[in-house]
N, C-alpha and C positions, 0 to 999 in steps of 0.2 A: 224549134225554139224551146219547144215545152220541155225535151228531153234536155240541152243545154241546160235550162235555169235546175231541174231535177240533178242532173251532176253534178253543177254549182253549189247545189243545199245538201248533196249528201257530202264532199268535198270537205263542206263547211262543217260539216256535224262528227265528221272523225275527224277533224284538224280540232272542232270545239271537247271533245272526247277523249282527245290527248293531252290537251292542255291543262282541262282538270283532273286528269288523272297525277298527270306529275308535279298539280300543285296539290292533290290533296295527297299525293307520299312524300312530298317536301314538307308539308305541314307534319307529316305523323312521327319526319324524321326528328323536327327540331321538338316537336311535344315529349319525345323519347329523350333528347339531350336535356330539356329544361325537365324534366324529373328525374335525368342522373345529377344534374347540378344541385335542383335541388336537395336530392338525398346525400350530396356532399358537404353541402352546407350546414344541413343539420348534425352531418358526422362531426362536422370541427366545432362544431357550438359544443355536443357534448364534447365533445377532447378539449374545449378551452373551461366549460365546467369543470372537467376532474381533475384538472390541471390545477387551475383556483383553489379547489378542493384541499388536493393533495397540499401546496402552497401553503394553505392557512392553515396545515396539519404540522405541518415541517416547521413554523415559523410560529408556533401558539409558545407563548410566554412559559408555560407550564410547562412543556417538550424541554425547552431549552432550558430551563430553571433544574430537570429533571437529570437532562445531559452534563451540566455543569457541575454538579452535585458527585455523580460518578466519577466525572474526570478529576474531580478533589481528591475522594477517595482511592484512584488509579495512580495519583500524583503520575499521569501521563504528560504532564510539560503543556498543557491546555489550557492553565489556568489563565484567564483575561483579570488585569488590576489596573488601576486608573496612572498615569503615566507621573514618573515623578517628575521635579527638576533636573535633576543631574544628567537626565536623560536628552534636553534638551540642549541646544547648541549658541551658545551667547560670547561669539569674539571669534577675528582670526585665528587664535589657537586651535579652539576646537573645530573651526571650518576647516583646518589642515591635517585634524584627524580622520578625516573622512576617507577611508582607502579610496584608490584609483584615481585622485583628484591630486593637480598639481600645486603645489606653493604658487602665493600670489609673486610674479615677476619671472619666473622660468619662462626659459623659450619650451615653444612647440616643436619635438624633435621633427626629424623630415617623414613623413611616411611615404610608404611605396605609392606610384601612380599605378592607379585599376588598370583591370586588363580591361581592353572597348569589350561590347557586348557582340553578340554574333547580329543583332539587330542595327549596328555603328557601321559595320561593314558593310558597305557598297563595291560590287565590282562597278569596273568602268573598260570596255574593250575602244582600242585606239586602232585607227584606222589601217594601221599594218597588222591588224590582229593581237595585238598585245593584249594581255586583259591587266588590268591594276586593280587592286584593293584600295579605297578610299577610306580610312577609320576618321569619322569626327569631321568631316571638311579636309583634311591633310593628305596629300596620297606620297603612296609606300609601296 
């Protein structure tokens, strides 16, 4: 009996030996993950700092005051000026100057119908072996 309950408790002590083994390298695994996250986290914090950084470099009144300036002097075609009237569109006349836009009252000429997609296509095989193509509900 003595030697039973002795196999029982050592049974018990390498089953209890295993247990915490692979919960304390399960723990070391995710302690390894949560300080690669964390050191990702901190990567993107700085990357959304320089980002900011750079941003409010790119975008300082002075830069562009600076930019604008040159492109006067370039006469590069950059110049920004406040939009006049004539520019603006006031009556059917000039709504029909608008390329690519039809007069009010024309018909819509026909356009071609699309081709189905290869996603529209269903076959369907019929019981003497036929296969059919089905495009849209319709078969063909």
């Amino acid at each position: 009996m003595t030697r039973m309950l002795s196999l029982l408790l050592a049974i018990c002590c390498v089953v209890t030996l295993g247990v915490t083994f692979k919960i304390s390298h399960d723990t070391q695994k995710l302690e390894e993950q949560l300080s690669a996250d964390q050191a990702g986290i901190r990567h993107e914090r700085e990357r959304y700092r320089l980002l900011r950084a750079e941003w409010g470099t790119l975008n300082s009144p002075k830069r562009l005051e600076t930019m604008l300036d040159k492109a006067k002097q370039n006469d590069a075609g950059l110049l920004l000026s406040p939009i006049s009237g004539d520019q603006l569109l006031q009556g059917e006349q000039d709504i029909a100057r608008i390329p690519m836009r039809m007069a009010p009252g024309t018909e819509v000429p026909d356009m071609p119908v699309p081709l189905p997609r290869p996603a529209d296509i269903r076959p369907i095989e019929l019981k003497s072996g036929i296969v059919l193509a089905t495009i849209g509900g319709v078969e063909s």
